[in-house]
Residue, then its C-alpha position, 0 to 999 in steps of 0.5 A: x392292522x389295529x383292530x377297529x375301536x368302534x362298536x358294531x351292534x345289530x337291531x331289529x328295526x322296531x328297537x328305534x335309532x340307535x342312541x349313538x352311530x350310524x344306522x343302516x337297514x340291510x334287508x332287500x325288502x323295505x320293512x313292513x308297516x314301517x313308515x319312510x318318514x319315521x324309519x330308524x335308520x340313516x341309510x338303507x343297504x339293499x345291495x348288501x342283503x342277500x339275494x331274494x333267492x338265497x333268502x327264500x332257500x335259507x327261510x331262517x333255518x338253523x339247520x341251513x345257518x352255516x350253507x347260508x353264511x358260505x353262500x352268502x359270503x360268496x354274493x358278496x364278492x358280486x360287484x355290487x353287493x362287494x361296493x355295498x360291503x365296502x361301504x359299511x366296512x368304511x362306516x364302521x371305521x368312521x364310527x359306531x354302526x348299526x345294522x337293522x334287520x326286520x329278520x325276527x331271529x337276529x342270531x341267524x340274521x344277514x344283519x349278524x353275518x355282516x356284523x361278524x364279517x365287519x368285527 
């Protein structure tokens, strides 16, 4: 299989839309402060975040990183965040993708995970 000539980046939300591509948010919870009529985002994903009770666990730990990305990978395989996953999966190949993420930390993010999954 030919690998996907198209980037796949991953952004805080208060860098704004991307110049070019398709930009998705992927946290569960709408971001704080962030207006819906200005979001910098094409599309919001919730059903590809993890759930609200991995996030809590994880809590951004580094030393959790490895357990989270095992765990998580594993939610995705439920049908509805297997659906979501899929849909960015065919984003991506459509075109450049974007996945934003309110996450402070974007090397241990969810946003990184499905980046790296999607590569």
């Amino acid at each position: 299989m030919p690998s996907n000539k198209h980037s796949i980046d991953v952004a805080h939300v208060k860098d704004g839309h991307p110049r070019s591509g398709q930009a998705v948010l992927v946290d569960r919870i709408w971001p704080r402060g962030q207006r819906k009529d200005e979001a910098p985002w094409d599309e919001w994903l919730k059903a590809v975040a993890p759930t609200t009770e991995l996030r809590k666990w994880y809590g951004h730990d580094p030393d959790k990183h490895d357990e989270f990305v095992r765990r998580y990978s594993i939610e995705l395989q439920g049908d509805e965040p297997a659906e979501a996953f899929e849909h960015l999966r065919k984003l991506h190949q459509s075109g450049d993708l974007t996945l934003m993420t309110a996450t402070k930390d974007l090397e241990t993010s969810q946003a990184k995970v499905l980046a790296e999954m999607l590569a």
